[in-house]
VOGU-3710 file (C-alpha; in Angstrom, 3 decimals, decimal comma):
1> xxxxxxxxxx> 0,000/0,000/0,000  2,720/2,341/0,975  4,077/1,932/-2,428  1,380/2,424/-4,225  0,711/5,571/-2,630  4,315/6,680/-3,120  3,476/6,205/-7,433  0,251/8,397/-7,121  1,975/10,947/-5,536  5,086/10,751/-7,655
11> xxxxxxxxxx> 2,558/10,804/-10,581  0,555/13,604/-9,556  3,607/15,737/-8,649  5,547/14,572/-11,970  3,088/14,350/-14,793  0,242/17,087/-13,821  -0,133/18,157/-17,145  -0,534/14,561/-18,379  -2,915/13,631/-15,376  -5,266/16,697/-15,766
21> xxxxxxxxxx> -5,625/16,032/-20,000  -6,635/12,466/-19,139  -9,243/13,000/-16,614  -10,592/15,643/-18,576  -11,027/13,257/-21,806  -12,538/10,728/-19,170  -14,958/13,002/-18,515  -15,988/13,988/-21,636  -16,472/10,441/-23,198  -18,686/10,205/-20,057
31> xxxxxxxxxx> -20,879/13,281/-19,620  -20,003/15,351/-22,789  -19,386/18,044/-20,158  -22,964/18,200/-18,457  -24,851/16,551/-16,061  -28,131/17,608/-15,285  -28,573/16,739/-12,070  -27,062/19,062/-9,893  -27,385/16,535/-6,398  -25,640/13,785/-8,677
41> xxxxxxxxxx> -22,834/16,194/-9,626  -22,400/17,510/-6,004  -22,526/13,735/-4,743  -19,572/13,331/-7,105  -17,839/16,591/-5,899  -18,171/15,560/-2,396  -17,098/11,969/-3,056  -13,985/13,245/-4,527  -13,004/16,020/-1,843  -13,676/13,009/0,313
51> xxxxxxxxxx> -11,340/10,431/-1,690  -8,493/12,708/-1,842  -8,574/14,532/1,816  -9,065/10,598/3,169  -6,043/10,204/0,981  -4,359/12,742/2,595  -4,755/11,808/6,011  -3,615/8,160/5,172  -0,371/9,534/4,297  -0,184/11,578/7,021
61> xxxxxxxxxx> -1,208/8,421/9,410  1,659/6,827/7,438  4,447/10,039/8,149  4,553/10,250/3,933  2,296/13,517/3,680  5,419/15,753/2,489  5,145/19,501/1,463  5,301/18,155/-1,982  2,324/15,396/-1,627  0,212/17,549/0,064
71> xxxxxxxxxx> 0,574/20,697/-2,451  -0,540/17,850/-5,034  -3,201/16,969/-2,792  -4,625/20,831/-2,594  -4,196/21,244/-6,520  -6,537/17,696/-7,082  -8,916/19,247/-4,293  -9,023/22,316/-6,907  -9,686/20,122/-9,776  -12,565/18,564/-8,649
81> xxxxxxxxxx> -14,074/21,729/-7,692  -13,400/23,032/-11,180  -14,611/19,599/-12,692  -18,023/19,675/-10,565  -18,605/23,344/-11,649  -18,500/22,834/-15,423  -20,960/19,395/-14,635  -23,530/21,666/-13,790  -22,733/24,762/-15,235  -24,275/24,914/-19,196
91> xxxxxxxxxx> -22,257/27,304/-21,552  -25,985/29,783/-21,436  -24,759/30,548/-17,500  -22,089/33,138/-16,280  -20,887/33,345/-19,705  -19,431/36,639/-21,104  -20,706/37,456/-24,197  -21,296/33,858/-25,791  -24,482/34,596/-27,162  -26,587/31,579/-28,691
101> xxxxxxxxxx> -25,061/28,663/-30,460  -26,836/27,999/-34,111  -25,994/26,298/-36,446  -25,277/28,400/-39,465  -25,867/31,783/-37,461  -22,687/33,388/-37,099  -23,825/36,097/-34,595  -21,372/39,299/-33,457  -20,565/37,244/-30,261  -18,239/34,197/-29,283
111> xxxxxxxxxx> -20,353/31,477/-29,981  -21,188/33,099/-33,957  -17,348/33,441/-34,209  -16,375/29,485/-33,287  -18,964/28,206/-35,187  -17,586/30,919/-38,362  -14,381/29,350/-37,724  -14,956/25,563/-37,920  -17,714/25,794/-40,728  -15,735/28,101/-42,927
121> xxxxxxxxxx> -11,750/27,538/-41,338  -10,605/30,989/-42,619  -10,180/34,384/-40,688  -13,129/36,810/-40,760  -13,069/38,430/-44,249  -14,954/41,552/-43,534  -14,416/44,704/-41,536  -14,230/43,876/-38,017  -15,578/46,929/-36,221  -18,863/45,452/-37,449
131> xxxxxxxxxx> -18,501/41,946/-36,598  -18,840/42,346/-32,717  -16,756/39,986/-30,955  -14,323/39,317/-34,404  -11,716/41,794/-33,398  -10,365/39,577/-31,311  -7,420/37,562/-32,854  -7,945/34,443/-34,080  -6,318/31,608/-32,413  -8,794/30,354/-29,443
141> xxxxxxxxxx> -11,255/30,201/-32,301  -9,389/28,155/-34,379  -8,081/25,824/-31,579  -12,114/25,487/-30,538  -13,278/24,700/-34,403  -10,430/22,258/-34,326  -12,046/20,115/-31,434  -15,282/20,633/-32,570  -14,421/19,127/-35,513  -12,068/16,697/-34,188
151> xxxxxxxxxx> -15,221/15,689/-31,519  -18,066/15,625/-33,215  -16,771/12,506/-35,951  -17,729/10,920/-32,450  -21,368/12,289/-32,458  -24,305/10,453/-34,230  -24,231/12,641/-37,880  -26,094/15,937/-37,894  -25,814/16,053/-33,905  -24,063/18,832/-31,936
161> xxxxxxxxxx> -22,470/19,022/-28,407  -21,184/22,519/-27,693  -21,270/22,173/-23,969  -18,275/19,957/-24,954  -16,009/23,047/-25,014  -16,030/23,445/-21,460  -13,363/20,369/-21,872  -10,769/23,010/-23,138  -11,751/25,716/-20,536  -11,018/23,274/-17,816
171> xxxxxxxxxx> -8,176/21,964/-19,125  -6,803/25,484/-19,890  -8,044/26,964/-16,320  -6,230/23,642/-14,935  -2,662/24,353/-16,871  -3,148/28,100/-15,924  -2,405/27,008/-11,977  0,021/24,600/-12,774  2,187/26,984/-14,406  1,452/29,836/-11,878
181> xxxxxxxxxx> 3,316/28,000/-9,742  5,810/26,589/-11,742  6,566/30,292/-11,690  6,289/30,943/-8,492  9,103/28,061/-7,754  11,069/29,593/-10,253  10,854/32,699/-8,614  12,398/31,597/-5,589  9,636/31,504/-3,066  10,646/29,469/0,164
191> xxxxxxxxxx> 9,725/25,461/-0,385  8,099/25,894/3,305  5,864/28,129/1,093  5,002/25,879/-1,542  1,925/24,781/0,287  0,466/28,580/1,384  0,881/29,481/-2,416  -1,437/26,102/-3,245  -3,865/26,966/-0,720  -4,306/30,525/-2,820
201> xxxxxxxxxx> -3,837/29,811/-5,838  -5,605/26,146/-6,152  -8,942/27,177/-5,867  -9,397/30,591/-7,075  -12,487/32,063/-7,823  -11,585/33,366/-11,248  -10,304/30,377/-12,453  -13,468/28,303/-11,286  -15,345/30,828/-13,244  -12,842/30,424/-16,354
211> xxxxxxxxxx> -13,547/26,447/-16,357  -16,688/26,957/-17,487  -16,212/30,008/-19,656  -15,828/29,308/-23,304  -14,268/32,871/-24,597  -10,531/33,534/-24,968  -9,885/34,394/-21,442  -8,733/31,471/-19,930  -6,448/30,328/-22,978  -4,575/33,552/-23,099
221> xxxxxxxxxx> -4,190/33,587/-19,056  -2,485/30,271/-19,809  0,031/31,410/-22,819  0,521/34,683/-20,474  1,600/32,618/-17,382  3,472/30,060/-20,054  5,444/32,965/-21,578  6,499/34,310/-18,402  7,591/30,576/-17,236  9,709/30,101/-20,096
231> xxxxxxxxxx> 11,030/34,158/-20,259  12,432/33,792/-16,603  14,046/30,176/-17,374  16,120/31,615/-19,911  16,700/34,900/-17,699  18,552/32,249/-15,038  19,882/30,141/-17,729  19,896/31,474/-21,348  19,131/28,554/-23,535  17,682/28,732/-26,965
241> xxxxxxxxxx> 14,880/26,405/-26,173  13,660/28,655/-23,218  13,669/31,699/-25,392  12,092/30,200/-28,257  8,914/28,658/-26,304  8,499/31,880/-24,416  8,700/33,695/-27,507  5,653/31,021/-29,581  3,589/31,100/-25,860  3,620/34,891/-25,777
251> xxxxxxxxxx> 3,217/35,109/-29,627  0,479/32,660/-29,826  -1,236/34,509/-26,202  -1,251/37,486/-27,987  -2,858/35,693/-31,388  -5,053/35,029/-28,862  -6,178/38,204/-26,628  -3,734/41,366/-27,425  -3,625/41,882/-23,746  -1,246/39,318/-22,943
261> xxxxxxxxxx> 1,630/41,959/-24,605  1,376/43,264/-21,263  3,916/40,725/-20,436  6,299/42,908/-21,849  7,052/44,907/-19,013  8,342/42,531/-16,391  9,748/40,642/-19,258  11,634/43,173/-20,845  12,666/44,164/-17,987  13,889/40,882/-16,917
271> xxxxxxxxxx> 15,564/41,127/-20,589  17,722/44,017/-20,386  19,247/43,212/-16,720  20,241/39,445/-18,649  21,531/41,558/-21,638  23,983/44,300/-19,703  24,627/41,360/-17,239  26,143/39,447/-20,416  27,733/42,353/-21,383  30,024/42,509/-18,485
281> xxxxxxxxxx> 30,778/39,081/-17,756  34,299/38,267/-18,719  33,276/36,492/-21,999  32,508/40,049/-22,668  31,243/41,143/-26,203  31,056/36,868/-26,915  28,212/36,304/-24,193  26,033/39,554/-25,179  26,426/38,805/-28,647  24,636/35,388/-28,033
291> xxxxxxxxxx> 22,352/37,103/-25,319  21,390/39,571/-28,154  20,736/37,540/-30,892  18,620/35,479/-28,670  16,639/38,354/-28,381  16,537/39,323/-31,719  14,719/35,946/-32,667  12,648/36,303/-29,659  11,017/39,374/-31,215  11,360/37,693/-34,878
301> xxxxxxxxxx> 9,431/34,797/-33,494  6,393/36,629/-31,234  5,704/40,402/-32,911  4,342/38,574/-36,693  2,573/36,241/-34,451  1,181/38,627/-31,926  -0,024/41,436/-34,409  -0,110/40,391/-37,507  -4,010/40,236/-37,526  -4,177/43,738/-36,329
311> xxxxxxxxxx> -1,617/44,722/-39,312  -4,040/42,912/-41,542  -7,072/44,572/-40,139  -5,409/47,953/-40,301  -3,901/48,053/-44,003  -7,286/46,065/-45,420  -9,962/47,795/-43,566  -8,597/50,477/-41,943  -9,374/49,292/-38,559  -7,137/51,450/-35,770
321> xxxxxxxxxx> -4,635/49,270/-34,235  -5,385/48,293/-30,477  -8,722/48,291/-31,192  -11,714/47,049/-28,804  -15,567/46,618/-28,931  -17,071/48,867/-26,872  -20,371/48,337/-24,712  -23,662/49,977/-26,125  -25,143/48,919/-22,581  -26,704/52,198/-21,442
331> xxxxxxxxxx> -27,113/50,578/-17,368  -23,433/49,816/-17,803  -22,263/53,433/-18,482  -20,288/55,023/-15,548  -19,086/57,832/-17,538  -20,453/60,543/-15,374  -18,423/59,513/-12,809  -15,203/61,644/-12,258  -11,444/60,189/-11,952  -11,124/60,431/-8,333
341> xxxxxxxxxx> -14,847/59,029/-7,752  -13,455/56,029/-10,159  -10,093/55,313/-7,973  -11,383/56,790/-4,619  -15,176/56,934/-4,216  -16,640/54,293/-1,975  -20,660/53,031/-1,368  -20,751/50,821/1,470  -18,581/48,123/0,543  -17,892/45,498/2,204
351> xxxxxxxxxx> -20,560/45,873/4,724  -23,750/46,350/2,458  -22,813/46,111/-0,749  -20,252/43,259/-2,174  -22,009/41,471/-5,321  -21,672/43,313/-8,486  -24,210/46,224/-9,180  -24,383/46,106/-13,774  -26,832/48,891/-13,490  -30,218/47,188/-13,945
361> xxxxxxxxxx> -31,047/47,198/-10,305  -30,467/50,844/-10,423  -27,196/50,947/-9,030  -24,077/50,728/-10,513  -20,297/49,950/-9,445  -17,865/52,604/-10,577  -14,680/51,721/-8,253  -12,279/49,864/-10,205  -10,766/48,618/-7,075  -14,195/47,630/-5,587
371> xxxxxxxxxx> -15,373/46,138/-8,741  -12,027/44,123/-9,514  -12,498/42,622/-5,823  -15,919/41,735/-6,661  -15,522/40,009/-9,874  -11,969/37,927/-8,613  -14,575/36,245/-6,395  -18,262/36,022/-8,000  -17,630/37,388/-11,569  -20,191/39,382/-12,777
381> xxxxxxxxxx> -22,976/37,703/-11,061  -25,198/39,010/-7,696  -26,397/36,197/-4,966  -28,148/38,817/-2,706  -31,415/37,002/-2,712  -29,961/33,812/-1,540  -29,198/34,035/2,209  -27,121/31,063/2,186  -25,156/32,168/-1,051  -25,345/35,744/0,785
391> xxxxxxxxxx> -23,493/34,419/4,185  -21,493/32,555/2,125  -20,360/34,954/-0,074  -19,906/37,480/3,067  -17,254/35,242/4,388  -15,288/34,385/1,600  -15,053/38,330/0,602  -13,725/39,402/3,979  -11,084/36,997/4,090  -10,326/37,976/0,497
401> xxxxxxxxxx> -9,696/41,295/2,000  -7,520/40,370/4,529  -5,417/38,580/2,386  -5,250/41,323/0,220  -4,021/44,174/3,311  -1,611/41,066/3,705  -0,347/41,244/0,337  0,372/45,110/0,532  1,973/44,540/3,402  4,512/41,761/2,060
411> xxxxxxxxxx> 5,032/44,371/-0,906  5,992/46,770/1,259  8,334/44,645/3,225  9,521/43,007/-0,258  10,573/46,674/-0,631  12,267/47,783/2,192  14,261/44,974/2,170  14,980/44,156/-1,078  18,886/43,842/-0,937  18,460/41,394/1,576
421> xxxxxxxxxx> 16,563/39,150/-0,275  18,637/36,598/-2,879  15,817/37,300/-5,840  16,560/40,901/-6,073  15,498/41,025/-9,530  12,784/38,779/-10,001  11,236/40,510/-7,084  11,673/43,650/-9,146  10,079/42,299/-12,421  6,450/41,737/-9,731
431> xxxxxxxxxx> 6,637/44,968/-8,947  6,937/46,044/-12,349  4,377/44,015/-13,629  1,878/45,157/-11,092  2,631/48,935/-11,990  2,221/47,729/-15,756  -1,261/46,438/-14,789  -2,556/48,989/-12,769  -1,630/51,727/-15,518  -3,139/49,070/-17,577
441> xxxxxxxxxx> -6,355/48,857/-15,671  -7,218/52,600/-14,952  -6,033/53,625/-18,280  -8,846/50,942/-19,894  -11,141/51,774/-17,649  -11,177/55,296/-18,128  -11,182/54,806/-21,754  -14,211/52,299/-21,998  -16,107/53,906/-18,696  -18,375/50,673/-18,535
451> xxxxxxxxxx> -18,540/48,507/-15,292  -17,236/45,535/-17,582  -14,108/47,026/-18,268  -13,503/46,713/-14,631  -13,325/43,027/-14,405  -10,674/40,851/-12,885  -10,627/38,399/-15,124  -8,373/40,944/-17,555  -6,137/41,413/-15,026  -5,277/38,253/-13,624
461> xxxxxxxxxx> -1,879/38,491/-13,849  -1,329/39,870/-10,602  -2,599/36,477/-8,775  1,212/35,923/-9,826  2,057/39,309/-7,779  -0,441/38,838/-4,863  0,688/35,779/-3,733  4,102/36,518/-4,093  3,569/39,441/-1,442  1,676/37,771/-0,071
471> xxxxxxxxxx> 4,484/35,024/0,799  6,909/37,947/1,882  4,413/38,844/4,429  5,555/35,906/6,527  9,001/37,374/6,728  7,372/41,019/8,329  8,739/41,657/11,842  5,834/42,490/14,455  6,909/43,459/18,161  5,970/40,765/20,288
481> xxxxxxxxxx> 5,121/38,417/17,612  7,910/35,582/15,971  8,628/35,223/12,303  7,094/31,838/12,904  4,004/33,020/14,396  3,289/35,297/11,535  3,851/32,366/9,123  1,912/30,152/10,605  -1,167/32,965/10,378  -0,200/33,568/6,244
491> xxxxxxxxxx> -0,973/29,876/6,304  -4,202/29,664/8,401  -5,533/32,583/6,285  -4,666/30,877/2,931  -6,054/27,668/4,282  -9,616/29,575/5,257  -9,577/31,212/1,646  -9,083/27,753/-0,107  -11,975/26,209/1,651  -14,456/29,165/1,967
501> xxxxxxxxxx> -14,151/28,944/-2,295  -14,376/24,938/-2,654  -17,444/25,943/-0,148  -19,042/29,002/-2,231  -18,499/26,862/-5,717  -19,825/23,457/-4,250  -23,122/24,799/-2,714  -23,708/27,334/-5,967  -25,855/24,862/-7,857  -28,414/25,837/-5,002
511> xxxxxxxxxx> -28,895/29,010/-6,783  -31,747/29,500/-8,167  -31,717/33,275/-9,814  -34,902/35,271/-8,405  -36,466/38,362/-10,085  -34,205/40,835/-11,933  -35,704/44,346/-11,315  -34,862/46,085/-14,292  -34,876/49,903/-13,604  -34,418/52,636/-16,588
521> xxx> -31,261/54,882/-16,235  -31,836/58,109/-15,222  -28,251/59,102/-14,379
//
């Protein structure tokens, strides 16, 4: 017995990638990606969270529950959570502009755009600024027409399963976490760590909600992360293969969503110190000669793949580079709100208000750090006429919040005592990147002054950041309290975030949506 449980640890811990693609698959041939019956699918969630924590504590019994098995343990915890929500989540629910599957209506949303893609398998041939949702580049519509395709030779002819495409969003969402921490390893957080940064990361809210959301979010959150994996291997080491993956992950996130080019800040960054540090090592002109030329192909390899649908937009239509839809959703519009109201204005959050307010109820968010904290958690969706989703919901937001006065606190720390530290630099390229994506963030919002443009789920990114401060925080000094002490509470408060979610997520199906009261704008 004791072996066996050594292989499914070593497996889980060795071949995640491998693991998570053939559960998925499993799934698939079973359920096609739906159940509907939510008590069956919670039975199953519950079964599992009670297979793998009884797992847990045998290897614990047996003094084998290492750091290492039981970060495995948290991630598999996290994957059944994501696995149960897409059972009984359909692809018409918390969806961002999907619109309706048809067959041969290719509507201005996602759904018109997949289907465009694997009927016709060419690029949109029109101008895009009246297509909708066909500005975005092309690639998570090809790689969905491609499965399609590839899965339905399995369907009885003339059928169609597009709940199936979950499959990819859970695999993506699943790959997204696996990476963020491959990062966060790489980065040089403390192995006594590894198991905090599992307990936040693991079961995220946003990346529940990306399992089950068929758009080209969660695929370009997983080339970002990808990028930056393979960008700070070859920062430490320098190879060729490092460089040339980051450069097709970052190329093809960008062929993707154009937001992942963010990831040239901390990159570049990350770049240049490799570059001048090449330059004055004592193979001298030899080293940054390689160093630069590895750069060179870098950008030869990503910019045509990045942009070259926005080139061919521009010179064939004439559509401005950078471009994005924006809303015509009059209860959306914040506009009338002034700068400082947008960074500084509050409306009784947390304590009365913490589910998003789109406008229809007659009130509106307009805080972009409010409405970021919102959607991380609950997306664009309101529970308050559910008092157990309510509580619920309540509980998990105010620990959110503490983690988060945490996290600012370990990034002041990181800070002040950044020479200490041994990751000087990689320390440095978090702080850059959360600079680059909160000038990101309040420069988009200002520009498209909708509640939407507000969402987390464009900025998550700084997951990577948060729990990175968030880490440091363990190392603050408090009078009267040990280094130890303060660990230990990083822990307990990661812990309590990681099971409020699997808590919030599990008991969702409950929900049953009451009355929208839809309210004219008068603003």
């Amino acid at each position: 017995m004791s072996l066996r449980s050594d292989r499914i640890t070593g497996a889980l811990v060795k071949h995640p990638f491998v693991i998570s693609a053939v559960l998925v698959l499993a799934v698939l041939a079973a359920t096609g990606m739906q159940i509907n019956n939510n008590i069956l699918v919670c039975s199953i969630m519950v079964t599992g969270y009670i297979l793998v924590a009884g797992y847990g504590l045998y290897l614990k019994k047996a003094r084998k529950l290492s750091d290492e098995a039981l970060t495995a343990i948290i991630f598999a915890l996290g994957f059944i959570l994501r696995l149960g929500y897409v059972l009984y989540t359909s692809i018409e629910i918390r969806q961002n502009d999907i619109g309706v599957f048809q067959e041969g209506n290719y509507n201005i949303f996602h759904s018109g755009y997949i289907l465009f893609m694997r009927d016709r398998f060419s690029i949109p041939d029109f101008d895009v600024r009246i297509g909708g949702q066909f500005y975005h580049p092309p690639f998570h519509y090809f790689v969905s027409a491609v499965f399609l395709k590839i899965y339905e030779l399995f369907l009885p002819a003339g059928t169609h399963n597009y709940e199936a495409l979950q499959a990819l969003s859970l695999l993506w969402s699943q790959y997204s976490l696996i990476m963020i921490f491959k990062v966060l390893k790489l980065l040089g957080i403390r192995e006594e760590d590894h198991v905090t940064s599992a307990y936040i990361i693991s079961a995220f809210p946003v990346f529940t909600l990306l399992s089950g959301s068929i758009n080209n979010d969660v695929l370009s959150v997983l080339l970002f992360f990808t990028g930056f994996y393979f960008g700070l291997k070859w920062f430490k080491d320098g190879s060729w293969k490092d460089i040339i993956f980051s450069a097709l992950a970052i190329g093809f996130g960008m062929m993707t969503k154009l937001s992942v080019g963010i990831i040239a800040f901390p990159l570049g960054f990350l770049f240049i110190v490799r570059f001048i540090k090449d330059l004055k090592d004592k193979a001298g002109k030899k080293t940054g000669a390689r160093s630069f030329l590895q750069l060179v192909v870098f950008a030869v390899i990503c910019a045509p793949l990045g942009l070259w649908y926005e080139i061919r937009n521009y010179l064939k239509f004439g559509v401005p580079l950078g471009y994005v839809l924006r809303s015509t959703n009059t209860y959306q519009d914040i506009s009338r709100f002034t700068p400082f109201q947008r960074l500084f204005g509050f409306y009784g959050f947390p304590i009365e208000d913490y589910y998003i307010n789109l406008g229809s109820d007659g009130e509106q968010d307009y805080n972009i750090f409010i409405t970021m904290v919102k959607t991380a958690l609950f997306g664009e969706e309101n529970y308050r006429d559910d008092l157990t989703m309510s509580m619920a919901g309540y509980v998990l937001l105010i620990v959110f919040l503490v983690m988060i006065a945490i996290a600012l606190a370990g990034f002041v720390t990181m800070l002040v005592r950044l020479k200490k530290r041994g990751h000087i630099l990689e320390d440095l390229s978090m702080a850059v990147l959360v600079v680059a994506e909160a000038v990101s963030v309040i420069t988009f919002s200002f520009k498209y002054p909708h509640i939407c443009s507000m969402n987390f789920r464009y900025s998550t990114p700084l997951i990577l950041c948060g729990t990175v401060f968030y880490l440091n925080s363990g190392s603050i000094k408090i009078p009267g309290i040990s280094e130890e002490l303060t660990s230990k509470l990083t822990k307990v408060t990661g812990m309590a975030f990681f099971v409020l979610s699997i808590l919030f997520y599990t008991i969702l199906w409950t929900y049953v949506k009451g009355d929208v009261q839809v309210v004219d704008p008068v603003w």
